[in-house]
Structures are given as C-alpha cells and as structure tokens.
C-alpha positions, 0 to 999 in steps of 0.5 A: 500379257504374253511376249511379243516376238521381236523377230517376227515384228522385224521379219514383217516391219518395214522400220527395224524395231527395237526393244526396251531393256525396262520394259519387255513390252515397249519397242522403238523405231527411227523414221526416215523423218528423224523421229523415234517411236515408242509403242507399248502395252500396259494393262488397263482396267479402267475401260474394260473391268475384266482387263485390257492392254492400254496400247501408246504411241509416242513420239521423240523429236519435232517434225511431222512424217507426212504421209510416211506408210513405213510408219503406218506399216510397222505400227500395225506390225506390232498390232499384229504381233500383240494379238498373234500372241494375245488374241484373247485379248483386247487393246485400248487406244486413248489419245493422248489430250494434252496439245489438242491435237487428239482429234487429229490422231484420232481420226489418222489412227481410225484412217489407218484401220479403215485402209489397213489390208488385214482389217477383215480380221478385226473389230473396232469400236470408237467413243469420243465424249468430254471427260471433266471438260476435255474431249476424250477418243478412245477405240477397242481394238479386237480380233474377231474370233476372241471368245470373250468378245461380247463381254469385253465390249459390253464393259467398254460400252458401259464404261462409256457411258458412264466416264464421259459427260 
C-alpha cells in the first residue's frame, strides 16, 4: 500500500488527523462529542484472493456523535486519500459483530456513501449473510476506473458465496 498523505487529509478533513507512530497506516481524530477515532488499513486476503486493504474504524469513549457530518466528512477524507494514492486497489469494509450493532453501522456506513458528493466516482458492492451463526455485512469499495476491477469483484462475489451460510 502506498503512503497516504497526512497534509493532504488535513488540508480537506473538517477534524485535524493525526497519525500513529506504530503504524503509518492508522490515523486518529477527537470529535466535538469526546470521542477518538481511529481509521486504518490492513492488507486482506480473505475476501478477495488477489489482495485487498481491510478498512477499520474504531471508536474510544462512551457516547454517540449524533448526526455529526464533521465525522462523516473526514472519514471519506481519508477514503479519498487512500485511493489518491491507491486507486488500484480495493478496500473492504467488515463490520465489526461483537455488540450487535453491526447492522446498524452497516447501514449508517452505506448511508454515508449513498449522500457522499463524490459517490459518482466509486463502486460499491454489499453482502450480508451468517458466518457460523453471526450475521455478517461486509462492502468492497472501489473507484471506478481501477483496472483490475472485474477481477476483484469477482473474487469477492465468489468468496461470498462460499463464506456465508
């Protein structure tokens, strides 16, 4: 994965990011709500067999940041960012299933994309289905012009398939 830009996520973030000394591809942010954020990539083979970036997003803190677009806006900054400098690549989104509430992320986290003013750019494809009894949402995220496309979302479809239940 190639390096992602911290002066350009800043210069377009609407929350100053910062990024983590372990890891040159984990980048935090405070909200106005009192929450850190951390957003980072790791290679994944799971999904898509010719490589992919796992994209995560965790959250410190108790509380909720209603209807913060600041949050929204900067977490696509750094989507935008990561296919600037990757854009052959694709990135996974897995919600994470260990409160329940992954349905709910899943569908804020599609809602984003769907009000998102660059989503002309970008394909999205979503699966849900029960991995060993635990539903499962999962998206590739991809621009549209990435040449190895086709290949990418066939490994995910096929993967798919034979993953969930």
């Amino acid at each position: 994965m190639n390096t992602l830009r911290l002066e350009n996520i800043n210069l377009h973030s609407s929350y100053m990011v910062g990024q983590t000394e372990e890891n040159p591809f984990s980048f935090y942010f405070d909200t106005d709500f009192g929450l850190r954020y951390t957003i980072s990539f790791m290679l994944e083979y799971s999904f898509v067999p010719s490589g992919a970036y796992q994209f995560c997003i965790n959250v410190e803190g108790d509380g909720r940041s209603p209807g913060d677009r600041k949050l929204r806006q900067t977490i696509f900054t750094i989507i935008e960012e990561f296919f600037t400098a990757n854009g052959s690549d694709v990135m996974l989104y897995l919600c994470e299933t260990g409160d329940e509430k992954e349905g709910l992320r899943n569908r804020l986290f599609i809602h984003w994309f769907n009000i998102y003013e660059h989503r002309d750019r970008y394909i999205i494809r979503t699966a849900e289905g029960k991995l060993d009894g635990v539903q499962n949402f999962t998206a590739l995220f991809s621009r549209k012009d990435n040449p190895r496309l086709e290949e990418q979302l066939s490994e995910f479809e096929e993967t798919i398939a034979i993953v969930f239940d």
